[in-house]
N, CA, C and O atoms as a MOPAC input file, in Angstrom:
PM7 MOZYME 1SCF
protein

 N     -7.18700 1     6.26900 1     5.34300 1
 C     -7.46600 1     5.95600 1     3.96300 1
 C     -8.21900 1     4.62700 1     3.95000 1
 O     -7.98100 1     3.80800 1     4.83800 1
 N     -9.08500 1     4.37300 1     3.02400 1
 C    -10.32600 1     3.17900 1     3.07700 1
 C     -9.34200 1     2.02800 1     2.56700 1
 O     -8.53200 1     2.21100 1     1.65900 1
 N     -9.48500 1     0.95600 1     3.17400 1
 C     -8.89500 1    -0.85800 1     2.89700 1
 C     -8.28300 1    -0.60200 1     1.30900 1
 O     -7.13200 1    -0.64600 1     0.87400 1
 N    -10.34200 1    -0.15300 1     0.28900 1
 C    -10.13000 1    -0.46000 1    -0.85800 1
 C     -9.17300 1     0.76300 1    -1.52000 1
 O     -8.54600 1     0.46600 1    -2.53700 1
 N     -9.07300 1     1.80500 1    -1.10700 1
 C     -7.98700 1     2.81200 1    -1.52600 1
 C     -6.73700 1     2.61300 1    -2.04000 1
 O     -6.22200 1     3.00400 1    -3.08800 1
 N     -6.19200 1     1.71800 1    -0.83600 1
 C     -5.40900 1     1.63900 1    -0.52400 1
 C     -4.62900 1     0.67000 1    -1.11600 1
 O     -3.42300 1     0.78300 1    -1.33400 1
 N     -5.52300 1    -0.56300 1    -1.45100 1
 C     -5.17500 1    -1.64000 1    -2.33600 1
 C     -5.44600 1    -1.39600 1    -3.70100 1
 O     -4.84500 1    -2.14600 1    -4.47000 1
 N     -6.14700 1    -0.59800 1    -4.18200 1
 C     -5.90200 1     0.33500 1    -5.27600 1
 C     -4.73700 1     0.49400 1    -5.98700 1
 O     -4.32600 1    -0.09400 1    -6.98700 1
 N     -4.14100 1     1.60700 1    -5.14400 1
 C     -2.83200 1     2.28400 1    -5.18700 1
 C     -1.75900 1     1.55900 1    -4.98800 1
 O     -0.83300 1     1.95700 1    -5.69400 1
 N     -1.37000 1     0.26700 1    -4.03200 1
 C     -0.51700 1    -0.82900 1    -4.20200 1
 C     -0.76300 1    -1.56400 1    -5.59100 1
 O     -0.10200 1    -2.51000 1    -6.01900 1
 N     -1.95500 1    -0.87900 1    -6.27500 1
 C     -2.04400 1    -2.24800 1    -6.88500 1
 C     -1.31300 1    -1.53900 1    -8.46900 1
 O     -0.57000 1    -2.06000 1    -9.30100 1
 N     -1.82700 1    -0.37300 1    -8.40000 1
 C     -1.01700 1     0.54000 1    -9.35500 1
 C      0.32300 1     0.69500 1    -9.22400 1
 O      0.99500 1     0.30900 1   -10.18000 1
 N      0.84100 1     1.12000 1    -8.37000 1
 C      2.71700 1     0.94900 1    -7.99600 1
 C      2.93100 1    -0.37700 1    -8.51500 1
 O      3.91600 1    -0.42300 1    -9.25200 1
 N      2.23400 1    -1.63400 1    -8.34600 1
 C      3.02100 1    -3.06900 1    -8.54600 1
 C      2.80600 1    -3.22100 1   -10.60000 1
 O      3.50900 1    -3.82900 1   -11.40700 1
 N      1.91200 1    -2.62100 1   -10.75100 1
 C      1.58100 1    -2.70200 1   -12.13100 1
 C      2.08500 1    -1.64800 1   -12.88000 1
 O      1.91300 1    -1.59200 1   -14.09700 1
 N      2.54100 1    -1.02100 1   -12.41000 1
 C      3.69000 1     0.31900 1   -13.06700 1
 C      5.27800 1    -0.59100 1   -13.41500 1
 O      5.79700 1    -0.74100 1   -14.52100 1
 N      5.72700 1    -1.04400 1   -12.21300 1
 C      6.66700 1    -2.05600 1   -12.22400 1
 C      6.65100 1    -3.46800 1   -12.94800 1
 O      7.52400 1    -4.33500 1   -13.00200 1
 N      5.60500 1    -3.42600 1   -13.38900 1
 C      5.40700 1    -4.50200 1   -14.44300 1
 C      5.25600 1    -6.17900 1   -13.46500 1
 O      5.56700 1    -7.31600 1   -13.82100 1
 N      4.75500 1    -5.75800 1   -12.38000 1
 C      4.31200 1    -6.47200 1   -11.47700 1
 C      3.71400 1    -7.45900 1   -11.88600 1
 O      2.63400 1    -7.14900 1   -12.38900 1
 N      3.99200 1    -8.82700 1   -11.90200 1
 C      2.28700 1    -9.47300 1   -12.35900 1
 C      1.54000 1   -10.02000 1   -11.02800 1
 O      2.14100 1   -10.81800 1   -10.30900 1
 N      0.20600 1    -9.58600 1   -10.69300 1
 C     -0.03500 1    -9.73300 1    -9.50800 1
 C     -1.44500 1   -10.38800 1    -9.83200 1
 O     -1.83200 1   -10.45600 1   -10.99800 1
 N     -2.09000 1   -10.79600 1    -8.93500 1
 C     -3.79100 1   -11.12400 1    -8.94400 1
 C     -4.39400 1   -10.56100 1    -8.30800 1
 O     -5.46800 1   -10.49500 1    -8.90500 1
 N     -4.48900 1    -9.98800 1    -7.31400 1
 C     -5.14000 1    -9.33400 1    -6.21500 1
 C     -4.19500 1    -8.66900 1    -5.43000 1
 O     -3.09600 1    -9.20100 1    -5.58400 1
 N     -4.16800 1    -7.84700 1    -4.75100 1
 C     -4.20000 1    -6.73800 1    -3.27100 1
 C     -4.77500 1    -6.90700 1    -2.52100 1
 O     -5.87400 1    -6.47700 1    -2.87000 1
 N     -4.86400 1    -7.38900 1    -1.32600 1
 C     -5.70000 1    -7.25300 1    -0.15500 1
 C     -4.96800 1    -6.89000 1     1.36500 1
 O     -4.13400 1    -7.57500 1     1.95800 1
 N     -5.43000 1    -5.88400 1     1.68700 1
 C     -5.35300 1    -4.66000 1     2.91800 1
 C     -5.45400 1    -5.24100 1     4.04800 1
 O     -6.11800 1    -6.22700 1     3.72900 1
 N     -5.19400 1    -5.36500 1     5.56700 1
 C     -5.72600 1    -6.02900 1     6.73200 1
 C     -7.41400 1    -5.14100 1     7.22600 1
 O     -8.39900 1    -5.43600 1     7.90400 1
 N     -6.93700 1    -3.92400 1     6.38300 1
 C     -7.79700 1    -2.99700 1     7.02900 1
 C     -7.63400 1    -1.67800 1     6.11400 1
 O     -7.38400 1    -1.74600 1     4.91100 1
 N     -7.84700 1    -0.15400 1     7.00400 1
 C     -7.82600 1     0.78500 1     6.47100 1
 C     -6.47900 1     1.61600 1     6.73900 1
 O     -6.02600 1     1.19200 1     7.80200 1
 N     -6.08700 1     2.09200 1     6.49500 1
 C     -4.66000 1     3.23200 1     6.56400 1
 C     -5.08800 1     4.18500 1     7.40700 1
 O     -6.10100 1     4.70900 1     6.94500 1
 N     -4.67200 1     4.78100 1     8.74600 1
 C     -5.27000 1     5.36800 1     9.96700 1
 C     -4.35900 1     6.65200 1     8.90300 1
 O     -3.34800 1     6.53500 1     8.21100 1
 N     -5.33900 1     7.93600 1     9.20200 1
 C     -4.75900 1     9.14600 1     8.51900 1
 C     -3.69200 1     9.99500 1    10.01200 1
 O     -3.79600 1    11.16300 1    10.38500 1
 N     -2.91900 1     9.11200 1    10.47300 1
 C     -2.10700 1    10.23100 1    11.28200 1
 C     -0.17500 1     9.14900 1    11.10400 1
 O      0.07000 1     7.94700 1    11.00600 1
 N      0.57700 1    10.19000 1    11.13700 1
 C      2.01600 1     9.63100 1    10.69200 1
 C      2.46500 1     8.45600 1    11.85700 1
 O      2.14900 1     8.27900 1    13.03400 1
 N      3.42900 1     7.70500 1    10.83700 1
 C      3.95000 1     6.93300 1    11.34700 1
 C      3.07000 1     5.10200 1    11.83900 1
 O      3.51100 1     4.02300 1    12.23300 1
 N      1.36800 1     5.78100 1    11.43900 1
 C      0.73300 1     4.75400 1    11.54500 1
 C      0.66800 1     3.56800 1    10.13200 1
 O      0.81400 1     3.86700 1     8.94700 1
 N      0.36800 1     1.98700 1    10.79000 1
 C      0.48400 1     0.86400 1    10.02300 1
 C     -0.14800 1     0.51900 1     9.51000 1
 O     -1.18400 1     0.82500 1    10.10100 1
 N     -0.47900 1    -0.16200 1     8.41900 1
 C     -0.90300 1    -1.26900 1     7.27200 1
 C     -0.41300 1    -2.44600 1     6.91400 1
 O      0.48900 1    -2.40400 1     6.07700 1
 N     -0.79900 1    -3.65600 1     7.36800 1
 C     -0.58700 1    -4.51200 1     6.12600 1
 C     -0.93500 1    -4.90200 1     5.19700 1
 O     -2.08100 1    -5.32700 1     5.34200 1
 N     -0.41300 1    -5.07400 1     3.77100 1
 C     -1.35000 1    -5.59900 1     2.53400 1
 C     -0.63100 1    -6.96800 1     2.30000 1
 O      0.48200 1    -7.10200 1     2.81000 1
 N     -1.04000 1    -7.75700 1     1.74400 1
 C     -0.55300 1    -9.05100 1     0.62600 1
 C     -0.71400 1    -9.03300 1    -0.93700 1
 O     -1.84300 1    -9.12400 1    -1.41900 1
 N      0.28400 1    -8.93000 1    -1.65300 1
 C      0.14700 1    -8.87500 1    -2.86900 1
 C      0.01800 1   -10.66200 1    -3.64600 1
 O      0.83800 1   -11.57900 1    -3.61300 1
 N     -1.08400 1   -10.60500 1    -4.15900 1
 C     -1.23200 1   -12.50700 1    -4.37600 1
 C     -0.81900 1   -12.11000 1    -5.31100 1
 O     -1.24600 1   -11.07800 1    -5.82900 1
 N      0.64000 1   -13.19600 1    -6.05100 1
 C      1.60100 1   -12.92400 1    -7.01200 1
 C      0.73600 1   -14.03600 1    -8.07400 1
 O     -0.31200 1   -14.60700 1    -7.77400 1
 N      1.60000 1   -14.18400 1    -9.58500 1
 C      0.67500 1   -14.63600 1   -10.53300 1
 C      1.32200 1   -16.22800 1   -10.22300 1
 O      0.83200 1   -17.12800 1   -10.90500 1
 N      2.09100 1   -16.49700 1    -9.50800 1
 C      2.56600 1   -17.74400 1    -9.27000 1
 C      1.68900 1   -18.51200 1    -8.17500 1
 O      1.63600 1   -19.74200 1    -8.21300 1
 N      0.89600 1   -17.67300 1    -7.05000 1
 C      0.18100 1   -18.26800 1    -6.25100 1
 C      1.30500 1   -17.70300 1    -4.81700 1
 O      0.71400 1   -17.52100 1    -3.75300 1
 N      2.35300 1   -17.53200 1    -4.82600 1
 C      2.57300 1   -16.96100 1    -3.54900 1
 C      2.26000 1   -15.51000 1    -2.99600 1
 O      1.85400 1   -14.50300 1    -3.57600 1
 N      2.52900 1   -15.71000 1    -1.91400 1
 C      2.10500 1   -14.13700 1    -1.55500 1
 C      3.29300 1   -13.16700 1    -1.31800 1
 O      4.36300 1   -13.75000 1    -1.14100 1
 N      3.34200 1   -11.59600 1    -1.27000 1
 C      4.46000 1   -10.82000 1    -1.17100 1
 C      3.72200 1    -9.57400 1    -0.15400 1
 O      3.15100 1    -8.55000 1    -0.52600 1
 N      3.97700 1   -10.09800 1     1.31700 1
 C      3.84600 1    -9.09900 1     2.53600 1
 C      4.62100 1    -7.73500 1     2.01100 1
 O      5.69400 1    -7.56000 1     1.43400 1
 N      3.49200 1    -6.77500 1     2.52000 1
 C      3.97500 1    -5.38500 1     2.32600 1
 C      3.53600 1    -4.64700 1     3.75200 1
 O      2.75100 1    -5.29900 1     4.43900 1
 N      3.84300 1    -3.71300 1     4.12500 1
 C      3.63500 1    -2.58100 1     4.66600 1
 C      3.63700 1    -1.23400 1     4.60900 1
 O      4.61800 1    -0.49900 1     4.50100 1
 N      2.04200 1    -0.82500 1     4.71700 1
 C      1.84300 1     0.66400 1     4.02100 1
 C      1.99300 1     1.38800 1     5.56300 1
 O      1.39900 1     0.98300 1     6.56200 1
 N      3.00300 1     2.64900 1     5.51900 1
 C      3.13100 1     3.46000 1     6.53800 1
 C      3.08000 1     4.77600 1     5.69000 1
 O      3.55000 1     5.15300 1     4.61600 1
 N      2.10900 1     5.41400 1     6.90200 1
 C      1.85200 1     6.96300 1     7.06000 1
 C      2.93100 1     7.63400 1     7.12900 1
 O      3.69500 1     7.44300 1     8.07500 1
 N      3.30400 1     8.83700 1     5.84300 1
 C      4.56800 1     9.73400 1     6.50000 1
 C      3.79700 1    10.87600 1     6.14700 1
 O      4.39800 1    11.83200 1     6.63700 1
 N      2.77300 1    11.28300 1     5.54900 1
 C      2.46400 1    13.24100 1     6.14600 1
 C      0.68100 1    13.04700 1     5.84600 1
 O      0.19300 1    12.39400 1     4.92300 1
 N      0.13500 1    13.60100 1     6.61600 1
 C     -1.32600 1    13.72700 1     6.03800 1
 C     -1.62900 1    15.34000 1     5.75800 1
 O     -0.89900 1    16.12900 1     6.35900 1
 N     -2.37300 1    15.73000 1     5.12700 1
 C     -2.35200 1    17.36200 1     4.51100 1
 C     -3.92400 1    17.50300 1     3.94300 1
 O     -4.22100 1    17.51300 1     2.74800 1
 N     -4.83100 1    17.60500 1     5.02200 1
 C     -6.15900 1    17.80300 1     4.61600 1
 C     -6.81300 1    16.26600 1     4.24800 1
 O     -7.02300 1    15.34300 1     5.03500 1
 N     -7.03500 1    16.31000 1     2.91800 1
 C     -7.67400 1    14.88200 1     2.77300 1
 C     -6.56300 1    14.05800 1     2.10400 1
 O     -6.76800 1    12.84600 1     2.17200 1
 N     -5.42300 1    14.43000 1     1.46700 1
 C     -4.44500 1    14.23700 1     0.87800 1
 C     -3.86800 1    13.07100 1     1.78400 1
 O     -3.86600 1    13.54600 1     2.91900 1
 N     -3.39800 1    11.82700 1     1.83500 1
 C     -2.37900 1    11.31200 1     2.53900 1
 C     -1.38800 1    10.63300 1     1.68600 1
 O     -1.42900 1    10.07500 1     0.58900 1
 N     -0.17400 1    10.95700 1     2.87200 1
 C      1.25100 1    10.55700 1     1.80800 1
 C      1.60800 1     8.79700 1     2.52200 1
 O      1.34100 1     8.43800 1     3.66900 1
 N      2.19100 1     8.04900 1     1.55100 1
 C      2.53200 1     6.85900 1     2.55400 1
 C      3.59300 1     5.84900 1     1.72400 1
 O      3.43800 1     5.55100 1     0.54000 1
 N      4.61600 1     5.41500 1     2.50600 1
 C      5.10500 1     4.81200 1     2.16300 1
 C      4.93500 1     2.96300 1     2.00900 1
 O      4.37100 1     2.25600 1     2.84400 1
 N      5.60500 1     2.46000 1     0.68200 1
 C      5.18700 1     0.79800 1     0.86600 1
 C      6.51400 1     0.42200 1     1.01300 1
 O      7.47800 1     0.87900 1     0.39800 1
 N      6.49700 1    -0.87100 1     2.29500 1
 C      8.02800 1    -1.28300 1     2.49100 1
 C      7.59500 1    -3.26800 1     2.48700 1
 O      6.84100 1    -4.08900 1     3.00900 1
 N      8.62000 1    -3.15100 1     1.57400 1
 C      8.63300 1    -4.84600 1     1.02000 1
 C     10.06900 1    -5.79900 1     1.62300 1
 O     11.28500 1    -5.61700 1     1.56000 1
 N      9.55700 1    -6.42200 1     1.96600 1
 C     11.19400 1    -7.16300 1     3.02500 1
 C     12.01400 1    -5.58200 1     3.74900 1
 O     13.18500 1    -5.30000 1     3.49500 1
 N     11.14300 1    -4.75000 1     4.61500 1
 C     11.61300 1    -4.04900 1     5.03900 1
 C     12.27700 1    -2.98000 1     5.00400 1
 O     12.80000 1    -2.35100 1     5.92400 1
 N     12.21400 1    -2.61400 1     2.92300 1
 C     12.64100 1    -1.48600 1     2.35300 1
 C     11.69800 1    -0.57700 1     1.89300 1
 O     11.24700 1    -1.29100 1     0.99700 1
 N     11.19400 1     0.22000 1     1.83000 1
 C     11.13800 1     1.32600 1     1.42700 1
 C     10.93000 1     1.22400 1    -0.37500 1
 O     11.84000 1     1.47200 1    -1.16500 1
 N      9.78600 1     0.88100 1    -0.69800 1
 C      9.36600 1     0.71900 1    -2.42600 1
 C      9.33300 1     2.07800 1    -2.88200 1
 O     10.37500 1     2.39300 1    -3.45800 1
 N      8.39100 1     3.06800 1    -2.80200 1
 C      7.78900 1     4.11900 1    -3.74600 1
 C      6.86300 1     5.02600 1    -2.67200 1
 O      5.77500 1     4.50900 1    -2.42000 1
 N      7.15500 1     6.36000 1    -1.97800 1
 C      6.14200 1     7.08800 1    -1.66100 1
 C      4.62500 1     7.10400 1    -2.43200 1
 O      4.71400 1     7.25700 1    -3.65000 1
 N      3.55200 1     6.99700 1    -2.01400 1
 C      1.98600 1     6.98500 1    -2.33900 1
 C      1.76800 1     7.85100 1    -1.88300 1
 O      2.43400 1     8.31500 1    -0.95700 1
 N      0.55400 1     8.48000 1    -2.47300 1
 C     -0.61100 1     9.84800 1    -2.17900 1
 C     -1.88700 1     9.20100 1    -2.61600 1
 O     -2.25500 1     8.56000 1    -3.60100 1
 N     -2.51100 1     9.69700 1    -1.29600 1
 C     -3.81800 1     9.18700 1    -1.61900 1
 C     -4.89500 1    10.20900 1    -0.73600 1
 O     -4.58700 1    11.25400 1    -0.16300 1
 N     -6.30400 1     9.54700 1    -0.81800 1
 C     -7.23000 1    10.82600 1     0.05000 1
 C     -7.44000 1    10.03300 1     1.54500 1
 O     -6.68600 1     9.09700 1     1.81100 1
 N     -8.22300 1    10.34000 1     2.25900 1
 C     -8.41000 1     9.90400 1     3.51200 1
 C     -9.77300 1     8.98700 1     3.21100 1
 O    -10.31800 1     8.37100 1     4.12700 1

């Protein structure tokens, strides 16, 4: 899945939650096969940052599924394309 996809879709989950955030930014792109890593940084409206990790749990054509884990939990399954 592309960097900007990806920070997209974090950026929608954090703003569903009533997140107040400034930016998303990705290390990179989301590799479309399971179990593979991401990191993003969510720049919060205070100026700190909130480390996340986007992991691969199913890919299905162009479809990919992925989870975001924040201090090591498990936020909200994502779907996205490749």
């Amino acid at each position: 899945m592309p960097k900007h996809d990806l920070e997209a879709g974090i950026g929608r989950v954090l703003a569903r939650w009533n997140v107040d955030t400034r930016s998303v930014k990705c290390d990179g792109d989301l590799p479309a096969q399971v179990g593979k890593e991401q990191t993003c940084w969510a720049r919060m409206s205070d100026g700190s940052n909130l480390k996340m990790v986007s992991i691969t749990t199913k890919v299905d054509g162009q479809d990919i599924r992925y989870d975001v884990e924040v201090d090591g939990k498990v936020a909200e399954p994502r779907r996205g394309r490749k």
